[in-house]
Every structure is written in structure tokens, then in C-alpha cells.
C-alpha positions as CSV (number, residue, x, y, z in Angstrom):
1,X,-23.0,23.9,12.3
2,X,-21.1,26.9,10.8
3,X,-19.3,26.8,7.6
4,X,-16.0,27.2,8.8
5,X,-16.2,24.7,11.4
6,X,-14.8,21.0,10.6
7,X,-16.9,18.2,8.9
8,X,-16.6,15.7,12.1
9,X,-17.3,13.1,8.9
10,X,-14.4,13.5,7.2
11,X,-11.6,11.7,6.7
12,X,-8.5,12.2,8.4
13,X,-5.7,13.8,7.2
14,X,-1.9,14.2,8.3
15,X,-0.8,17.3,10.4
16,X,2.5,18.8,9.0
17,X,3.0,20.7,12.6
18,X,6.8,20.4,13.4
19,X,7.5,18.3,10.5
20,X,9.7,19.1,7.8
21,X,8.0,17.9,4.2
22,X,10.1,18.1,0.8
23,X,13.4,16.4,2.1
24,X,13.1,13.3,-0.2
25,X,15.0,13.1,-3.2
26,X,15.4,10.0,-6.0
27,X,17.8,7.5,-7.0
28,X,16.9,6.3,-9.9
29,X,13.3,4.6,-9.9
30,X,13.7,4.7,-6.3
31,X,12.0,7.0,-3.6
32,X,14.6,8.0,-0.9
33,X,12.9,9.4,2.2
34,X,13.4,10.7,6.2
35,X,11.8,8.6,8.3
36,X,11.4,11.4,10.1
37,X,9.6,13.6,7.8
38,X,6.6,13.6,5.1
39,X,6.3,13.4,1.7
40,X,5.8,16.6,0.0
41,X,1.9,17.1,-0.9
42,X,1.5,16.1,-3.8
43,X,0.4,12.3,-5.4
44,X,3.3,9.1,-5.5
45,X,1.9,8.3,-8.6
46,X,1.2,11.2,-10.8
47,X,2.6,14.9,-9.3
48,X,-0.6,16.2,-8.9
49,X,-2.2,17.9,-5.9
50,X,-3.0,15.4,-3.0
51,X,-4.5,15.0,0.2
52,X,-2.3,13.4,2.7
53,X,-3.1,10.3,4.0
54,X,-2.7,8.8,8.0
55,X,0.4,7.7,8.6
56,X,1.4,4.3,6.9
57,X,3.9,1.8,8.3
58,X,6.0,0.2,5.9
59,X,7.5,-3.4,7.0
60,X,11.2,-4.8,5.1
61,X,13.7,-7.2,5.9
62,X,16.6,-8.5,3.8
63,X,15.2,-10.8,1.1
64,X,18.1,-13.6,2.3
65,X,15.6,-14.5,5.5
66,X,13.6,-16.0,2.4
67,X,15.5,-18.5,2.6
68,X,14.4,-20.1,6.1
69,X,11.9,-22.3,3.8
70,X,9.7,-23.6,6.4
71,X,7.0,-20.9,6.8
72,X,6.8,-22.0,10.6
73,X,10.4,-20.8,11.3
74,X,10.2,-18.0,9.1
75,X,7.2,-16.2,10.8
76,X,8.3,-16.5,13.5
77,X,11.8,-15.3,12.3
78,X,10.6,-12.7,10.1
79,X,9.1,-10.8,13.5
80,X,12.2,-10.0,15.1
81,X,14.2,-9.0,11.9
82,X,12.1,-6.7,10.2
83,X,12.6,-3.1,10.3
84,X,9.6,-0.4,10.1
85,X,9.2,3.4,8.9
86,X,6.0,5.4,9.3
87,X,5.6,7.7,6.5
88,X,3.0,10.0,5.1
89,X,1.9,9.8,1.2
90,X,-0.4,11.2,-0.5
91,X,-2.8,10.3,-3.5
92,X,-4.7,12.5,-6.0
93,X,-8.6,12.1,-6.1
94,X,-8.0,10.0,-8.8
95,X,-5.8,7.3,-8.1
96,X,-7.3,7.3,-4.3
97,X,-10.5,6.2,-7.1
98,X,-9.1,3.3,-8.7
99,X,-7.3,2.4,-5.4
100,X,-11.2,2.1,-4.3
101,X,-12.8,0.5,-7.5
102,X,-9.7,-2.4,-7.0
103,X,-10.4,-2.5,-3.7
104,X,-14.5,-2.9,-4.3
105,X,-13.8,-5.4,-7.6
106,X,-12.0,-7.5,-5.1
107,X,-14.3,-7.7,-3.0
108,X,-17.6,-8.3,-5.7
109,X,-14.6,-11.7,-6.8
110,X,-14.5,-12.4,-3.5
111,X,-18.1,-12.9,-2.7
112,X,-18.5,-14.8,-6.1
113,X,-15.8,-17.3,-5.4
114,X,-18.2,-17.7,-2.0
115,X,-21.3,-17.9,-4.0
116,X,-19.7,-20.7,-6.5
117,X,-18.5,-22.9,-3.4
118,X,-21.6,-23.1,-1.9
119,X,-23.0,-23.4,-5.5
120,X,-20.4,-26.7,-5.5
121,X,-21.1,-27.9,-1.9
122,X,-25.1,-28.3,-3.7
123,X,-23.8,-29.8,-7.0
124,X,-20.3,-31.4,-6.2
125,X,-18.8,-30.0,-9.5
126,X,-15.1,-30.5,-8.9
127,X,-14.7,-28.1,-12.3
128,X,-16.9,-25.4,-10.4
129,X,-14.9,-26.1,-6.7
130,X,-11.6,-25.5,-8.3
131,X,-12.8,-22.0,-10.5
132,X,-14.4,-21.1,-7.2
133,X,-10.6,-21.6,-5.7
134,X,-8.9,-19.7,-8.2
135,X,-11.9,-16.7,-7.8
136,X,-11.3,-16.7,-4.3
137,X,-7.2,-16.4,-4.9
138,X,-7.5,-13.7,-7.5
139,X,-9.7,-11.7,-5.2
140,X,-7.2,-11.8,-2.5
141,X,-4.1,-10.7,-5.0
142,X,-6.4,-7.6,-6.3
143,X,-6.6,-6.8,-2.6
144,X,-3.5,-6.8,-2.1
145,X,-2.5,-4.7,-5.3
146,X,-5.4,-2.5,-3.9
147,X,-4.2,-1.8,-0.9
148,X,0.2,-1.7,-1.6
149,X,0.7,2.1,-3.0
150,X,4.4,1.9,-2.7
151,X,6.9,-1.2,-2.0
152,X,9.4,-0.9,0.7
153,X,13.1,-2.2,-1.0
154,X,15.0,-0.9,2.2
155,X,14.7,0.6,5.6
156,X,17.5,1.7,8.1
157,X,17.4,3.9,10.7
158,X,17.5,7.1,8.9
159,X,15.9,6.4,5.5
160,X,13.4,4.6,3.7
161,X,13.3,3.4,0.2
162,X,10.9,2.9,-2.1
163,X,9.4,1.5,-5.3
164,X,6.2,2.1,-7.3
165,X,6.4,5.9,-7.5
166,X,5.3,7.4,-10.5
167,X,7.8,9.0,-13.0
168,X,6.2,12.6,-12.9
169,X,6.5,11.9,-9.2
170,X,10.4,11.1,-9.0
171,X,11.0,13.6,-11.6
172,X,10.1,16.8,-9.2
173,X,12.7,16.0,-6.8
174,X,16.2,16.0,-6.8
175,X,18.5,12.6,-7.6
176,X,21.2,11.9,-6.8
């Protein structure tokens, strides 16, 4: 292999042909973004240089839908009144680390919580079931913080908003 030619190992990254990138501005603590553009190259969190990620789809609907109590109705609600955006972030080397070492801790809680309930299924400790349960629910909420860079607080057809963006982040681009 020559050393200009691509690593077929690497991981993918977002292709700016034909898109415009920069066009988001800030209102407030909020991210205001194109749906038909990417964010500019730089990390959501701290300003630095970034690599672009694969496209991400971002999923909102009105919190009011809430409402429908019965998580039957509301699933199967919740499907045809959700809106989506696919946008492009990026992440410096370092948080796309601790995104990875949350996502890996979770993982190691995960396989404990496993460990203790078949550690309880041998021992019938109710104690040790019900730590085992909380292991297990912990591990899922540090996935989930893992994996959710921003949070969608509206989408339309034009623009996307969003939270969780860092201040250095907001602070390069223009408010409104």
C-alpha cells in the first residue's frame, strides 16, 4: 500500500461536497442549525479542531404527546408524530475519549449487574438481586449519557435545535 492511499480501516468521516458548513448560529444556550447543512468542523463541546462524524439522526416531538400515559398508545403514537433531522457534528479526540470510556464503563456495570444475578440465582440474596437491578439500570443510563452528544428541543422543516453544546462552542458563532 502507498502512503497516500486511504487506510481501508479507518473510520468514516462526513464528505462536505455540495454542502454548505458554517450556517448555524446560537440563541442563547441553544444550537440553531440547517437541516440541510453541517456543522462547521470543529467540536460541540469544546471549539477545538474535530473530525466529523457520519451523519446522526436526531428524533423530537412536542413534549405534550407525554401526556398519552399508557406507553402502549404512546409508542405507537409517538411513531407518526415525530419529526427527524440528519446532521453532521463533530467531536475533538478528546471528548470522542470519554464518549468511549462512558461507553466501555457502562458496559464493565453492565456485565457486573449480570455476574451478581447469576451470583443471586446460586445464593437467593434478595439484597444482592435488587443491587444487581439497580447495576444493571445504572449501566443502561451511562449508555445512554454515552451515546446522546446533543439533545434535540425542536425540529421543523427548515431548522433544528439543540442543547448540550459547549459554551466555547456557541460562543464562535453568531446569536441572534
Amino acid at each position: 500500500m502507498t502512503p497516500t492511499s486511504p487506510n481501508p480501516y479507518s473510520a468514516p468521516t462526513a464528505s462536505f461536497d455540495g454542502v454548505q458548513t458554517g450556517l448555524c448560529r446560537r440563541e442563547g444556550p441553544i444550537l440553531v442549525a440547517s437541516t440541510a447543512e453541517h456543522l462547521p468542523p470543529r467540536c460541540v463541546k469544546c471549539n477545538a479542531p474535530a473530525t466529523m462524524d457520519k451523519p446522526r439522526t436526531f428524533e423530537w416531538h412536542h413534549p405534550g404527546w407525554y401526556l398519552l400515559v399508557p406507553l402502549v398508545v404512546y409508542a405507537i403514537v409517538g411513531r407518526f408524530v415525530r419529526k427527524k433531522a440528519t446532521l453532521v457534528l463533530g467531536l475533538c479526540d478528546r471528548h470522542r475519549r470519554q464518549r468511549l470510556h462512558l461507553s466501555l464503563a457502562s458496559l464493565g456495570v453492565f456485565f457486573l449487574g449480570l455476574a451478581g444475578l447469576y451470583t443471586t440465582a446460586q445464593s437467593r440474596n434478595s439484597l444482592l438481586l435488587l443491587l444487581s437491578a439497580l447495576m444493571i439500570l445504572v449501566s443502561l443510563l451511562m449508555r445512554v449519557a454515552a451515546m446522546r452528544t446533543l439533545r434535540p428541543v425542536f425540529i421543523d422543516q427548515h431548522d433544528i435545535r439543540l442543547k448540550g453544546c459547549g459554551a466555547d462552542f456557541l460562543d464562535s458563532l453568531p446569536g441572534r
